[in-house]
N, C-alpha and C positions, 0 to 999 in steps of 0.2 A: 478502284477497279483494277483487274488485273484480267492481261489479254496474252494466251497463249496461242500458238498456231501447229494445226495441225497437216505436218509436211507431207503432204500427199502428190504434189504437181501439180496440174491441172486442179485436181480436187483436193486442193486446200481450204481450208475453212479458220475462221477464230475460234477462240473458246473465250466469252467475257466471265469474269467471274467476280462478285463483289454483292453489296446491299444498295436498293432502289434501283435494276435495272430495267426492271418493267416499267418504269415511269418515260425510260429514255427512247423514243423513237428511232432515231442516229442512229443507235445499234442495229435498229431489227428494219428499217425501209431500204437500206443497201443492196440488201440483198432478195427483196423481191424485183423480179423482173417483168413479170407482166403486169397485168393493171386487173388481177383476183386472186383472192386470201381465200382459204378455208380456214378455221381455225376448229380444230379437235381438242374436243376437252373432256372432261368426264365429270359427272354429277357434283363430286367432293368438290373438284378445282373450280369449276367454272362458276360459282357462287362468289367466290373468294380473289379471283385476277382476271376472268376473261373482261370487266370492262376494261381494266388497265389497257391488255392488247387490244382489244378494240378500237378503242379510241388512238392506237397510233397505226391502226388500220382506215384512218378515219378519209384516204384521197383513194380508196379501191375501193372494190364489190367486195365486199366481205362478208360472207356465209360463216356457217356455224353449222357441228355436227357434235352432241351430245352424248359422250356415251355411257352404261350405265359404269358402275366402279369396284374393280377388283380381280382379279386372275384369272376369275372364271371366267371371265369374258373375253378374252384374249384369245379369242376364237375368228375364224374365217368370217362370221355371221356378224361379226364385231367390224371387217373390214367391208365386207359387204354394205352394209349402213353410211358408211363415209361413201362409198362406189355411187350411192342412192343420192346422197345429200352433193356430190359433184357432177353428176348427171342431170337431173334435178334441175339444178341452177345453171347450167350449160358451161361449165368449167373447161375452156380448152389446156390446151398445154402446156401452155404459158405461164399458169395458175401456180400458186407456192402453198404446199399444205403449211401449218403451224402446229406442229402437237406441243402443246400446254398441259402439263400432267406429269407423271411419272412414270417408269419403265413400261409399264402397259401402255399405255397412251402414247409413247413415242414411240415403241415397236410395232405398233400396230399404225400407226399415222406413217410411220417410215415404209413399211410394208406397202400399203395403198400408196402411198410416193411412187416405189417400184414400180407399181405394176400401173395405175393408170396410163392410161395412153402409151404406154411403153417406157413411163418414166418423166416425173415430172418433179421439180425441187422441192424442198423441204425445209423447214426449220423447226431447230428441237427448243424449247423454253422447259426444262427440267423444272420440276417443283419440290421433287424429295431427293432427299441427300445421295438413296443409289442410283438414282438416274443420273444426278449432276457429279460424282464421280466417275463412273462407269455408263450405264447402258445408253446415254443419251452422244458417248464419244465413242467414233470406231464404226458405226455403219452397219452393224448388224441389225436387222429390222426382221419380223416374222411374229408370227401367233403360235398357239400350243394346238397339242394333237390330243386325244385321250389317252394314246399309245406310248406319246413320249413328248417332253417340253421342249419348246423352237425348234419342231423337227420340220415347219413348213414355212418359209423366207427367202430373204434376199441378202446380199450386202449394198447400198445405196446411201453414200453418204449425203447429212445436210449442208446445206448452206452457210449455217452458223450456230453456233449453240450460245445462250444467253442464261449464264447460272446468276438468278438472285438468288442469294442467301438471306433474303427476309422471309421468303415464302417457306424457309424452316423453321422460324417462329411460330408457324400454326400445324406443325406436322406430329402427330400423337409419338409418344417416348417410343414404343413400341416400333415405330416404321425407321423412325431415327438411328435408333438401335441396329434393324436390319440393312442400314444403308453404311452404317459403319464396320461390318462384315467386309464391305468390302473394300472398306480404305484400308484394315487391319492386312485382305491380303495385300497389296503392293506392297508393302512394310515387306511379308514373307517372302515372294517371291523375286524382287529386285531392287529391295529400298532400304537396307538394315539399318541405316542413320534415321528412317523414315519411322522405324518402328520403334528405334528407340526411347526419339519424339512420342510417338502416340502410348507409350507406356506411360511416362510424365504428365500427358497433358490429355488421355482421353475424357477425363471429367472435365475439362474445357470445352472439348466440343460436341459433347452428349449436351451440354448446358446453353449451346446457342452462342458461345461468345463469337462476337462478329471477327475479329482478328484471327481467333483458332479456326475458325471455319474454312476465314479465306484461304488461310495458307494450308489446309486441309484440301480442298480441291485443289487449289494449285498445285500442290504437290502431287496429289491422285492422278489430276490430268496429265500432268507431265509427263510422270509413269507410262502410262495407258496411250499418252500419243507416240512415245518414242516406239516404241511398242509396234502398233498399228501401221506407223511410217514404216517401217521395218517386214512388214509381214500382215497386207493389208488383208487377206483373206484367208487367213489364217491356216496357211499350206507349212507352217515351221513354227517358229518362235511365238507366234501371238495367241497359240496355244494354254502357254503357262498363265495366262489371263483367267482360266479355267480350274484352277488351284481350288480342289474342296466342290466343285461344283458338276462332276459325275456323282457323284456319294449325293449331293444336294441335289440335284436333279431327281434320281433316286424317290428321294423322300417326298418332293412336289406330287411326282408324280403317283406315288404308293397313298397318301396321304390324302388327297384332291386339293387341287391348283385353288392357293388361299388360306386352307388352315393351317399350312406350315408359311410366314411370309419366305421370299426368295431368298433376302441375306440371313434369315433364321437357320434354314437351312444349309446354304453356305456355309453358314459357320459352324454347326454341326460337323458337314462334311470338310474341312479343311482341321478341325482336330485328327478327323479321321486318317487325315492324309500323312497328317503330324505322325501323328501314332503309326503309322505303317511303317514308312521312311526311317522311323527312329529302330521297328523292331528289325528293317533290314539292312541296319547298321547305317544308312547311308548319313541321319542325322543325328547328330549330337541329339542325347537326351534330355540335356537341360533346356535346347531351343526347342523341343516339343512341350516342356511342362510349360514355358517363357509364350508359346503360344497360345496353348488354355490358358493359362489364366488371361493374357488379357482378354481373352474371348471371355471368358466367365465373369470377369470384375467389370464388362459393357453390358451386362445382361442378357448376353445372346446364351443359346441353347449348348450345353458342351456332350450333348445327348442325343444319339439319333430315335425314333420314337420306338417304344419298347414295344410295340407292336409286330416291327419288322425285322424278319427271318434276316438271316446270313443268303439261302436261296432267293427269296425275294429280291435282295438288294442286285441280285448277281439276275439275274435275271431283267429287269428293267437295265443295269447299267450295260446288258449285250445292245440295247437299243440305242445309246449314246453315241452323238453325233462323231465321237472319235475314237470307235469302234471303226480299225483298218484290216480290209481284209479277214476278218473275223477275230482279230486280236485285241482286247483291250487295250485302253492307250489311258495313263494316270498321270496327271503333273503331283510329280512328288517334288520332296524338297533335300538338297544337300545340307542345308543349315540354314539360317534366319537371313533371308535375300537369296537368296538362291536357289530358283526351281528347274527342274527336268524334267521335260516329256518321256515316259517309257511304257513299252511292255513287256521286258526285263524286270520282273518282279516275281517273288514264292507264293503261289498262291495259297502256300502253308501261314504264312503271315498275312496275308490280307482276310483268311477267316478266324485269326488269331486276334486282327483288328476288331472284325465286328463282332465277336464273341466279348471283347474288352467294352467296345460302347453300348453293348444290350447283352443281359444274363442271361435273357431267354435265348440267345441265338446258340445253336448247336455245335 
């Protein structure tokens, strides 16, 4: 097992990361405080690990709330149902939610954290690989809107986060895939030894091996807490976390929330971002081909879907959470590790972008 910590001050937390930690109580009874669990799961997960947690739920009240499984549901109505199943059961404040699941289920379990009673604790137990790299460290909690993705939230850090890496033994290639989107970004944006690594050795951890994995996350989170420590609300730096994921948000939401997975489209949009960056000079051209391909050779999408206009994308992306002022704002990249937030860019070359990833764009 390997335990990183996330420097926050007061709201510091660990990150465990390793194989069998669902079996270990130790980890996860520290950090409830009162004497009632919830545990939030979703159809898929809770078949497969909620007795695990349970059963080291076994000296509290511990409730259950079911939800059903997939993006679409990542809705207010989704959080509502947890609001029913804590009410319900007379849950004071005291009460620790649990989300069991992946980036839906933690952002939506973190969300109702928020907001009940004005804020009550949480713990994250990630089950797929983008969760337990990303979504489930950092605090960002909220559901999607029809209008635009995570446009309704909170930031509410957990307690502690507990990545087993077994529970990606039973995780379909496809989601695996999309959770490696986003270990590829760190590599771009501030980790070029990190990418160089994942060049070598990403058929190791498409394939589950326990040693790539771990130091897979290890490495991600490390990224991602330095990061967050630095810029916990993302008023600066903890921005470029966001590499490829205007362009990919875009697509979630042109598309509807699920037929494109989240890191599918990430990865789409962070070629995008390649390719921009490269046409305005700022990145060497070999570390934009050096970036599709390992996007392509993971099986992620190197395509945004040929359906969607140059207008379109432009349109949805004035909705983006990092639209200032009415200025778009793009983490582009300098070269392989090195991102920048800007709205210094030719808008000649950004529909020169999307022209290059769909024929049909005008």
């Amino acid at each position: 097992m390997q335990t990183l910590e996330v420097d926050l001050g007061d709201r510091s937390y660990p990150i465990h990361i390793g194989p069998g930690l669902l079996a270990n109580a130790a980890l996860l009874t520290p950090h409830i405080h009162g004497n009632q669990v919830m545990i939030v799961s979703n159809e898929t997960v809770a078949p497969l690990y909620l007795n695990q947690v349970k059963a080291a739920c076994v000296d509290y009240q511990c409730d259950v709330v079911i939800l059903p499984d997939g993006e679409a549901y990542k809705t207010l109505e989704s959080v509502n149902l947890i609001f029913d199943g804590l009410l319900e059961a007379r849950h004071n404040r005291t009460t620790t939610l649990i989300a069991l699941g992946g980036g839906v289920v933690g952002d939506i379990t973190g969300f109702a954290a928020a907001s009940y009673q004005r804020g009550v604790n949480f713990i994250q137990i990630p089950t797929t690989l983008l969760s337990q790299v990303d979504s489930s460290v950092g605090g960002k909690t909220g559901v999607n809107h029809p209008l635009g993705k995570n446009m309704i939230g909170a930031f509410h850090q957990p307690q502690c986060v507990i990545a087993d890496t077994d529970t990606l033994n039973t995780l379909p290639l496809r989601e695996l895939r999309a959770g490696f989107a986003e270990v590829i970004k760190y590599g771009l944006i501030c980790d070029a030894p990190f990418f160089d690594w994942l060049e070598l050795n990403y058929q190791s951890v498409l394939g589950c091996d326990t040693e790539a994995l771990v130091y897979t996350l290890k490495r991600s989170c490390e990224n991602k807490a330095e990061v967050v420590a630095q810029d916990e609300r993302e008023s600066g730096i903890r921005a470029i976390l966001n590499l490829g994921h205007t362009f990919g948000h875009a697509i979630e939401t042109d598309q509807g929330y699920g037929n494109w997975l989240h890191g599918e489209a990430v990865a789409a949009g962070m070629i995008m971002a390649a390719d921009l960056s490269a046409r305005l000079g700022w990145m060497p051209g070999e570390d934009s081909q050096r970036s599709r391909a390992l996007i392509e050779a993971s099986g992620l999408p190197a395509l945004p879907p040929q359906d969607m206009t140059s207008e379109r994308f432009m349109e949805l992306m004035a909705v983006d959470k990092k639209v200032l002022d009415g200025a778009l704002r793009l983490v582009l990249l300098k070269g392989i590790g090195e991102a920048v937030i800007t709205s210094d860019f030719d808008l000649g070359a950004l529909s020169e972008t999307f022209a290059a990833g769909n024929q049909l764009c005008a």
